[in-house]
FIVEX-728408 format. One line per 4 residues: their letters; for each residue x negated, y negated, z negated of C-alpha. Coordinates in steps of 0.02 Angstrom, whole numbers, plus 50000, padded with zeros to 5 digits. Each point is the difference from the previous one (the first is absolute). Layout:
residues N
a = X,Y,Z; ...
end
This chain:
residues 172
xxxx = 43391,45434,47231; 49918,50146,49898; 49949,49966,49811; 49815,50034,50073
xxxx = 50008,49852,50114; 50102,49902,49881; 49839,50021,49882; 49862,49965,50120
xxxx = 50115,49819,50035; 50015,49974,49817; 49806,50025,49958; 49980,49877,50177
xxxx = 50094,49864,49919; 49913,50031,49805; 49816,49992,50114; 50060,49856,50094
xxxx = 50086,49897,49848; 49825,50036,49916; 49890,49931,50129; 50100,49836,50021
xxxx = 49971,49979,49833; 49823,50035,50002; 49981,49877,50124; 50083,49878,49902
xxxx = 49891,50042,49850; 49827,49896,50019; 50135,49853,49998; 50008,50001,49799
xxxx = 49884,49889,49929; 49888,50036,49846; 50031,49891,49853; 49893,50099,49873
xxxx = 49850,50102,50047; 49965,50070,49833; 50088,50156,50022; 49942,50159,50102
xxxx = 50182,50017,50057; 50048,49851,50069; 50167,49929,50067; 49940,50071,50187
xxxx = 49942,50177,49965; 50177,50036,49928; 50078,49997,50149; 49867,50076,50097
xxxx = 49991,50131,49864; 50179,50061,50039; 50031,49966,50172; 49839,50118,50009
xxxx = 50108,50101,49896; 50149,49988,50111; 49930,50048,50184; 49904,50148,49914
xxxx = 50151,50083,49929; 50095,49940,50160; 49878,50104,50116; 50004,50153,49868
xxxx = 50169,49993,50027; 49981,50022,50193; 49876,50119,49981; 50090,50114,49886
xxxx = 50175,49975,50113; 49870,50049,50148; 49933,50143,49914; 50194,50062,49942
xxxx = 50060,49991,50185; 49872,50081,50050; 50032,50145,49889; 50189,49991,50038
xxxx = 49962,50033,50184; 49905,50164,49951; 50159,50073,49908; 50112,50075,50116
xxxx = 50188,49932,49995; 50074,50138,49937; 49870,50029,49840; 50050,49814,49956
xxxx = 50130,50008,49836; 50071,49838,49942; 50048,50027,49805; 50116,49859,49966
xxxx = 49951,49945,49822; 50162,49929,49896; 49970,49830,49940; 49940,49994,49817
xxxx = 50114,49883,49880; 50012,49960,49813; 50152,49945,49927; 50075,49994,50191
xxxx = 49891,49873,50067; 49854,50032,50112; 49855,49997,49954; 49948,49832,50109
xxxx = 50156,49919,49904; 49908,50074,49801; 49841,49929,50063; 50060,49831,50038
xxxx = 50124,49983,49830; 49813,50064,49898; 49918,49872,50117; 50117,49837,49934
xxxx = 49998,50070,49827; 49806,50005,50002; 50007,49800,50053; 50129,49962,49889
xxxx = 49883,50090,49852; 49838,49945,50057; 49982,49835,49921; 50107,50043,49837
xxxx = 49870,50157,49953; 49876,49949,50115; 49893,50081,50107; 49906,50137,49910
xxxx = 50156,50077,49942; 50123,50001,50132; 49856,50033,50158; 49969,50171,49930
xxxx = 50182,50042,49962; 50060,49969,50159; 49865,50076,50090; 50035,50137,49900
xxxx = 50188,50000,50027; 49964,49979,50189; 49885,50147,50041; 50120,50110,49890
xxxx = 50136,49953,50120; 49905,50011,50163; 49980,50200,49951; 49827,50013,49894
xxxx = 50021,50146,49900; 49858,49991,49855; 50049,49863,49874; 49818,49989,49967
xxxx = 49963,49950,50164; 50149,49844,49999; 49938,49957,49836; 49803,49998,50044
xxxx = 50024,49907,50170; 50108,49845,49905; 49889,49960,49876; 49847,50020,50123
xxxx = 50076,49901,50142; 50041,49872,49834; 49833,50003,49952; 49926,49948,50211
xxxx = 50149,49869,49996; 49946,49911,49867; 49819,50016,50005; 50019,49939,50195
xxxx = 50124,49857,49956; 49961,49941,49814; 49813,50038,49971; 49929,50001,50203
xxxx = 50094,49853,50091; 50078,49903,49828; 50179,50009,50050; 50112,50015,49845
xxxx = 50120,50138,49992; 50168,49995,49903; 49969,50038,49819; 50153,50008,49918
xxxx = 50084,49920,49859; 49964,50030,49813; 49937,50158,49951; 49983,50061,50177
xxxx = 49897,49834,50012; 49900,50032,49852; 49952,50180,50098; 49948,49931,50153
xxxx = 49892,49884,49914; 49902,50164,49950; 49970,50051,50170; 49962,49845,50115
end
């Protein structure tokens, strides 16, 4: 099976996993009305969410094939691309020991602090170049987070103990 086809079944299964769902969806029942967001529109929200990336998924694999039928076979040249690794583990393997450490950290300094740094640390890792950039997007996507969770829908987020506490309490 080609890497094409083996695409167009996996955005098949994310489409169809999403529509049983949505399906399933109207079931939830509404215990408070008072919010524009209720428990319902969630779900709908990113099951929406879900089929629409699904089917620009097929569309872009369409449009790829498409253009990989107009190159001739013998323009085609595969550049095999050594794996990247820091301190000889892969990169997958970094991600996932950053990923446990943020956990671990994320109710001892709480959210405001340890959100940015390891979105920081992340998009270093996953290749962006500008520093600015790594630094700008944490504290923005920080900033959404807890103006989504904390202010919009009320759902606490880990603050921290003591002084990291004592900051949080500034923010939200």
């Amino acid at each position: 099976m080609t890497n094409v086809k083996k695409d167009y079944l996996f955005y098949s299964i994310v489409i169809l996993f999403a529509l049983s769902f949505m399906m399933m969806t109207p079931q939830i029942k509404i215990t408070n009305a008072s919010f524009i967001i209720g428990p319902r529109s969630w779900p709908y929200i990113l099951l929406t969410l879900m089929i629409s990336l699904a089917l620009f998924g097929i569309l872009k694999n369409y449009i790829l094939s498409k253009k990989m039928k107009m190159i001739e076979p013998g323009e085609l040249v595969e550049e095999h691309e050594p794996e990247k690794t820091v301190f000889k583990l892969s990169i997958p393997m970094i991600s996932l020991i950053m990923l446990i450490i943020y956990v671990l950290l994320l109710n001892v300094i709480g959210f405001v602090i340890s959100t940015p740094l390891f979105l920081y640390g992340i998009s270093l890792l996953l290749g962006q170049k500008k520093q600015l950039y790594s630094v700008i997007f944490g504290f923005v996507t920080t900033v959404v987070f807890v103006g989504l969770f904390s202010v919009l829908l009320s759902i606490p987020l880990p603050r921290g103990i003591g002084v990291f506490r004592q900051l949080s309490l500034l923010f939200y």
